[in-house]
C-alpha positions in Angstrom: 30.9 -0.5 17.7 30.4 2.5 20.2 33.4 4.4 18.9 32.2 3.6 14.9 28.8 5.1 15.8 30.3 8.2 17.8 32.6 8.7 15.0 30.0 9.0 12.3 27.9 11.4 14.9 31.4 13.7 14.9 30.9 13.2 11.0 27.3 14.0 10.9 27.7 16.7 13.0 30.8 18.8 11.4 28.5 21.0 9.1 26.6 22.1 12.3 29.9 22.3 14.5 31.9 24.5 11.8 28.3 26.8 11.4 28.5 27.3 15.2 32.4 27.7 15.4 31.5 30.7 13.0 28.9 32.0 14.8 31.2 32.3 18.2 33.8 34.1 15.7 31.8 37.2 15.6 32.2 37.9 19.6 35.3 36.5 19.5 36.9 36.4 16.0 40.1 34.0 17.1 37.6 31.5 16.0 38.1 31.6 12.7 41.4 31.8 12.6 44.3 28.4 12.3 40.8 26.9 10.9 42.5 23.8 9.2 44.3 22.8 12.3 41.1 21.9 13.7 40.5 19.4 10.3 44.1 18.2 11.0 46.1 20.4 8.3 49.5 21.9 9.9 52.0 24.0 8.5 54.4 24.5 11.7 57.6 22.8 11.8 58.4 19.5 13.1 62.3 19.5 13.1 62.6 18.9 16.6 61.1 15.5 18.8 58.0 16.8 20.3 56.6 16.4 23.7 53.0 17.1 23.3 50.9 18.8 26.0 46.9 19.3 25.5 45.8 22.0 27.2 42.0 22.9 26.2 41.4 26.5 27.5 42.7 29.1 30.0 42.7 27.1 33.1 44.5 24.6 31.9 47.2 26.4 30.0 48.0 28.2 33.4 48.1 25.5 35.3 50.6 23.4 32.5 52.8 26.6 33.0 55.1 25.1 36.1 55.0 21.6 34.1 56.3 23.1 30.9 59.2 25.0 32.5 60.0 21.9 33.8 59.6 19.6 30.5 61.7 22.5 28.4 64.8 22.6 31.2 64.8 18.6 31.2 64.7 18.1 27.7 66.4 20.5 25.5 66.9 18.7 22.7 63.3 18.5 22.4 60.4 21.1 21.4 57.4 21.0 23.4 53.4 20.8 21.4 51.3 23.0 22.8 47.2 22.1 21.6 44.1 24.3 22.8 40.4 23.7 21.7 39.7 27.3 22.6 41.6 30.9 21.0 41.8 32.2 24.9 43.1 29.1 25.6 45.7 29.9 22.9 46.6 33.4 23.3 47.0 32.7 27.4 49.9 29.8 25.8 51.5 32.5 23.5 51.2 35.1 26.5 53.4 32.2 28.8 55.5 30.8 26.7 56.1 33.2 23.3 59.5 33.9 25.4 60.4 30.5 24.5 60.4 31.3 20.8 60.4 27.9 18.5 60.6 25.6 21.2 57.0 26.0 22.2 54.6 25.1 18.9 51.1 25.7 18.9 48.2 24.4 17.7 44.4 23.5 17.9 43.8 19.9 18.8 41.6 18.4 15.6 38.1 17.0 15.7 38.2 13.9 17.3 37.5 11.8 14.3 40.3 9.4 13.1 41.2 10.5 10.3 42.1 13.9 11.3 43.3 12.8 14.8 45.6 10.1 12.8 46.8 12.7 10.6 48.1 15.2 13.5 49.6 12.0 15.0 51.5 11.4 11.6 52.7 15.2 11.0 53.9 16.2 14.8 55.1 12.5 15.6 55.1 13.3 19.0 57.2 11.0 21.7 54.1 11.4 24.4 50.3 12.7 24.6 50.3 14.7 28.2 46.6 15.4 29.1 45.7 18.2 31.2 42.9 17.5 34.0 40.0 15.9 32.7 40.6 16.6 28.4 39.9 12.6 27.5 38.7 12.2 23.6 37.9 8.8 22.6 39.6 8.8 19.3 42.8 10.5 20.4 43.3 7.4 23.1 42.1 5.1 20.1 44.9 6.7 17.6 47.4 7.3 20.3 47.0 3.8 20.6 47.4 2.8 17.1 50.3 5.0 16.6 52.3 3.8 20.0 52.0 7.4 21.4 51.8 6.9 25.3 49.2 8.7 27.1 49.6 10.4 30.2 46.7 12.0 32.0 48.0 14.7 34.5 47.2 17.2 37.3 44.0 14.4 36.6 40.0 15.5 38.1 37.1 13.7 37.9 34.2 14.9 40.0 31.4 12.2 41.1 29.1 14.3 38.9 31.2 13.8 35.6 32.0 10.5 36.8 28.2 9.7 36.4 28.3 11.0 32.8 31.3 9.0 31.9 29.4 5.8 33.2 26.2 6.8 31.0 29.0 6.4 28.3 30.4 3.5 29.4 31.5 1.8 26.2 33.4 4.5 25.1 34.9 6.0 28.2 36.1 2.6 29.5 38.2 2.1 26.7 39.2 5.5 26.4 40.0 5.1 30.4 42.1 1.7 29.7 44.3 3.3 26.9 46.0 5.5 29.2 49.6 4.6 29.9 49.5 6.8 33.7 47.6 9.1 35.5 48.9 11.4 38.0 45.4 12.6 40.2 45.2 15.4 41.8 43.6 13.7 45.3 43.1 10.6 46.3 39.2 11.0 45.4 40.2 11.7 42.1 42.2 8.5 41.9 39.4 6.5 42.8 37.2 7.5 40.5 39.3 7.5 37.2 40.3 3.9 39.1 36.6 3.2 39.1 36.1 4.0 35.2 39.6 1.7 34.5 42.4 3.9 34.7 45.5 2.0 34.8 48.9 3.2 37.0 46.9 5.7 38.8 48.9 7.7 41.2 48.0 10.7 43.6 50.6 13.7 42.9 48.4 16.7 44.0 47.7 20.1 42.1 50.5 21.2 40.0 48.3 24.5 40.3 50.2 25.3 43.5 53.6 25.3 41.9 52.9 28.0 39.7 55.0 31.1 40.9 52.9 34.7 40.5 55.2 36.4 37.9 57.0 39.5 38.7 55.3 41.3 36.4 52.1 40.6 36.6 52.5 41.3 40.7 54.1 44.9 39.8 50.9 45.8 37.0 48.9 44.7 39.9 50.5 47.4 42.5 50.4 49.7 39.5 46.4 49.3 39.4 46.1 49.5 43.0 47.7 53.2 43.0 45.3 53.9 40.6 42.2 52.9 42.2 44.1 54.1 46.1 43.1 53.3 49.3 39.7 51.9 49.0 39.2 48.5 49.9 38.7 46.0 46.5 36.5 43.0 46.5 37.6 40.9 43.7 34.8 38.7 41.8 37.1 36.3 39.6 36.0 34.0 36.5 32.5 34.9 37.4 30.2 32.9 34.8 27.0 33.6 33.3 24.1 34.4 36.0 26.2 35.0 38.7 27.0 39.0 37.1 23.4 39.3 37.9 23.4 38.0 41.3 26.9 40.0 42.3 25.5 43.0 41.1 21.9 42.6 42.3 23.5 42.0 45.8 26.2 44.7 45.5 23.7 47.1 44.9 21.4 46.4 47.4 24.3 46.8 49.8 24.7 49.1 52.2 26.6 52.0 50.8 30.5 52.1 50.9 33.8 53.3 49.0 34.7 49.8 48.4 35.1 49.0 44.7 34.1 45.9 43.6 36.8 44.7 40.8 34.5 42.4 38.2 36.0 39.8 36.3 34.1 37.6 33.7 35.7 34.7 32.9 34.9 34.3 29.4 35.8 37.5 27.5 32.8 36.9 24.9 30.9 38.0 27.6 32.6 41.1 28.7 30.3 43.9 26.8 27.6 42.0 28.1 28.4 42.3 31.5 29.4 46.5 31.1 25.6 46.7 29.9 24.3 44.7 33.2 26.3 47.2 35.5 25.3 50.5 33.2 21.6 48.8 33.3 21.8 48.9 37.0 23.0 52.7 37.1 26.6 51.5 38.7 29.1 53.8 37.8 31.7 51.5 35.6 35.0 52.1 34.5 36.6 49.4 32.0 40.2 47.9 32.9 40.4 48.3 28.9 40.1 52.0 29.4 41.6 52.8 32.4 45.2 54.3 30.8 47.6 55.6 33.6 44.3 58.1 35.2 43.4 57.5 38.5 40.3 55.4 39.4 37.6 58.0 40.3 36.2 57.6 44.3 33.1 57.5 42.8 33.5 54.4 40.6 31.4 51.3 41.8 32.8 48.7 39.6 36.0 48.4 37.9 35.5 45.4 35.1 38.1 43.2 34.1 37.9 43.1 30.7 41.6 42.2 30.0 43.2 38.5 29.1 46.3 37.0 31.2 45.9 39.5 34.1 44.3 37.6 36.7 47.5 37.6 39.0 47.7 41.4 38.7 44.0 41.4 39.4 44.8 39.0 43.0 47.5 41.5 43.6 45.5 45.1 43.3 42.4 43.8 45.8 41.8 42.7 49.4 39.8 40.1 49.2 38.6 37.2 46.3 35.5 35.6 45.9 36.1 32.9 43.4 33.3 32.4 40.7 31.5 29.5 39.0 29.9 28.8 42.7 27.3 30.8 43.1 25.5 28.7 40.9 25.7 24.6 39.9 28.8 25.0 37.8 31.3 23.8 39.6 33.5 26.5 41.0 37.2 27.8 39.7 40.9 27.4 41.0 40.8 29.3 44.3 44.8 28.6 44.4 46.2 31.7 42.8 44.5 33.8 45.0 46.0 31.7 48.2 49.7 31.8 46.1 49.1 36.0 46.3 47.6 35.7 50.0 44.6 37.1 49.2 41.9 35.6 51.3 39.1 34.0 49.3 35.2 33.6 49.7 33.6 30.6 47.3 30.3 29.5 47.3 28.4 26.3 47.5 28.5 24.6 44.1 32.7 23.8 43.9 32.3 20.3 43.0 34.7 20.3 40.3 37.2 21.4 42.8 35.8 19.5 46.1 38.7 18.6 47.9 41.2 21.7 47.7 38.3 24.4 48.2 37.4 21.7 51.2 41.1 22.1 52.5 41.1 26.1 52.0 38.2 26.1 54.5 39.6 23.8 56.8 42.9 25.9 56.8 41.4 29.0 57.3 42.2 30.2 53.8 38.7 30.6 52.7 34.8 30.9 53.8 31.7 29.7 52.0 28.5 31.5 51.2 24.9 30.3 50.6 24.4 33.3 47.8 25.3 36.9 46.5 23.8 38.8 49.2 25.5 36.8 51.9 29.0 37.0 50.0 28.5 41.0 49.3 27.9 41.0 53.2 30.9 38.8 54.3 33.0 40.5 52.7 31.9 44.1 53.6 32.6 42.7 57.1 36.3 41.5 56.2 36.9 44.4 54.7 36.0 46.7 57.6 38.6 43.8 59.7 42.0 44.5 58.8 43.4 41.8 61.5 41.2 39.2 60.4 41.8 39.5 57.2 45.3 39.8 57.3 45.3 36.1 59.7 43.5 34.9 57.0 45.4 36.0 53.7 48.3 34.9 55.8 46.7 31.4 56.3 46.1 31.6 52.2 49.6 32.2 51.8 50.7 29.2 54.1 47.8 26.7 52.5 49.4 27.4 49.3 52.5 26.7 50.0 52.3 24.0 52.0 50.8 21.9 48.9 53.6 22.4 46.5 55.8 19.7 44.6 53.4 17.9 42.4 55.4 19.3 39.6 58.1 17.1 40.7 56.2 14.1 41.3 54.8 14.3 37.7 57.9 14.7 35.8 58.9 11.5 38.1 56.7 9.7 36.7 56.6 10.7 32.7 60.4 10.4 32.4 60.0 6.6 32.0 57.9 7.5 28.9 59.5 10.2 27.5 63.3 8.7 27.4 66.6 10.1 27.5 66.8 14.2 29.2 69.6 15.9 30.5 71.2 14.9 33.3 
């Protein structure tokens, strides 16, 4: 009864969902494009066996990059489907794995109604639903079900805040929890709880976040950008979210005065003309990553925005030091990992309860060092930067914490090669 009634809110609801799916398209027109695949109408082709992997936006996608390279060596009879909810999410998947040509197909996962979740079940036929992190609909478990799709939840979260929600919703999550075939968790904390909700086969792997390798590329545009900006120290703010801009800039401006530049990356790019207004508002000199060309970066530039997609390992490469956004303020925090897998040392703030346990372990290691707010980051790390040996211990200790947590790739694929079937040998 609890899944009839949330399926006829999702039908309720569509006129007001595809009005506001519109209204996003005019900061960011990728939302109305591929609009059918969202009602379940496909046009891609199915002729090889698919192994599906859902990622929903950027994070996700990045971190399903070590996974996929290993699902496309292992199987190469086999195509893999790629499905995002969001079009960064998408173009960060065509950015990875375009090089792959046909054998990577992507899509927008449908409204999860039925019908239209039935219907992308019956075109793609897929062999197995792979869930990244914490992406749990309670129709796609229920058709996935129906259709004898096995469903495996991987590089698996569940903070005790969301666990909390999912127990509000307790007649839909619990069945949604019992129809997956496996979990891989990230930490044992995470096993618990997704035990707690009725998981099945849960099974602690670790990040697969660690096994993804900084491309060779991306490193060398990042060197590039740091020849243009020189020798100046760089403080990196990474996937900063909305209110924290404010805060960064509030603080960095209130700072005493230095050359450093502070290198300011939103994390949704929606947001990113909104941000260049905040920094002119505040009569910071700004140059736009967008606009920078091959030109120098003047000495008297205070802030350098990031207004670029699929660049964030360039952007780890060209500073000195990270703070990771999203915990400032009660959101959760980001992935601190790719600035460790760079050696960058990293500040985070309080709120990184959606990553508890590795930012935790970063601070333990030595990796990283919290802050109570803006001011007190903008002040840490003036003081880091002014300490070339402590920072250097430190980005080294990054480095090490990094790589001392990889392999979960392997331990996944251990345990989805039961589902999947027959790979190369």
């Amino acid at each position: 009864m609890a899944r009839i009634l949330y399926s006829l809110a999702w039908w309720l609801a569509l006129p007001l969902v595809v009005g506001r799916l519109w209204l996003r398209g005019k900061k960011e027109p990728g939302y109305r494009l591929h609009l059918g695949e969202r009602f379940g109408f496909y046009r891609q082709s199915t002729a090889k066996p698919f192994i599906w992997v859902h990622a929903v936006s950027v994070g996700e996608t990045r971190a399903a990059e070590p996974l996929i390279d290993a699902l496309l060596q292992a199987y190469p009879a086999h195509a893999i489907l790629l499905t995002h909810m969001t079009p960064t999410g998408r173009a960060t998947g065509q950015a990875l794995f375009g090089k792959h040509g046909a054998r990577v197909v992507q899509s927008y996962l449908p409204y999860d109604t039925g019908w239209m979740v039935g219907r992308f079940l019956r075109y793609f036929k897929p062999r197995i639903c792979i869930l990244m992190e914490t992406e749990v609909w309670p129709n796609v478990m229920a058709q996935c079900t129906k259709h004898r799709v096995p469903v495996a939840l991987v590089n698996a979260r569940l903070s005790e805040r969301s666990l909390k929600k999912a127990q509000r919703l307790s007649a839909l999550m619990t069945d949604a929890a019992h129809a997956m075939t496996i979990v891989a968790a990230q930490t044992q904390a995470d096993a618990e709880r997704l035990s707690s909700l009725g998981a099945p086969s849960v099974h602690v792997t670790g990040s697969v976040k660690f096994d993804v390798t900084p491309p060779e590329h991306a490193v060398e545009k990042g060197r590039v950008m740091r020849s243009q900006i020189g020798s100046r120290p760089v403080l990196l703010c990474a996937s900063t979210r909305e209110g924290e801009e404010a805060l960064i800039l509030d603080a960095w401006q209130a700072a005493p005065a230095s050359n450093t530049l502070l290198l300011l990356v939103p994390r949704h790019p929606q947001r990113f003309n909104e941000v260049a207004q905040m920094v002119q508002e505040r009569g910071l000199s700004l140059i736009r990553r967008s606009a920078m060309g091959d030109a120098p970066v003047s000495v008297d530039t205070r802030v350098l925005l990031g207004d670029s997609m699929g660049e964030m390992f360039a952007y780890y490469t060209a500073c000195d030091l990270a703070f990771i956004g999203g915990s400032l303020m009660p959101l959760g925090g980001q992935n601190l990992i790719e600035a460790c897998a760079v050696g960058k040392p990293v500040l985070i703030g309080q709120h990184t309860f959606n990553f508890a346990e590795v930012s935790d372990d970063a601070v333990a290691a030595g990796a990283a060092l919290r802050v109570s707010d803006a001011t007190e980051m903008v002040s840490v790390a003036q003081g880091l930067l002014s300490a070339n040996a402590e920072r250097g211990v430190m980005g080294e200790k990054a480095l090490a914490f990094a790589r001392q947590h990889r392999g979960a790739t392997t331990r996944t694929m251990r345990l989805l090669r039961p589902l999947i079937g027959i790979e190369r040998l």
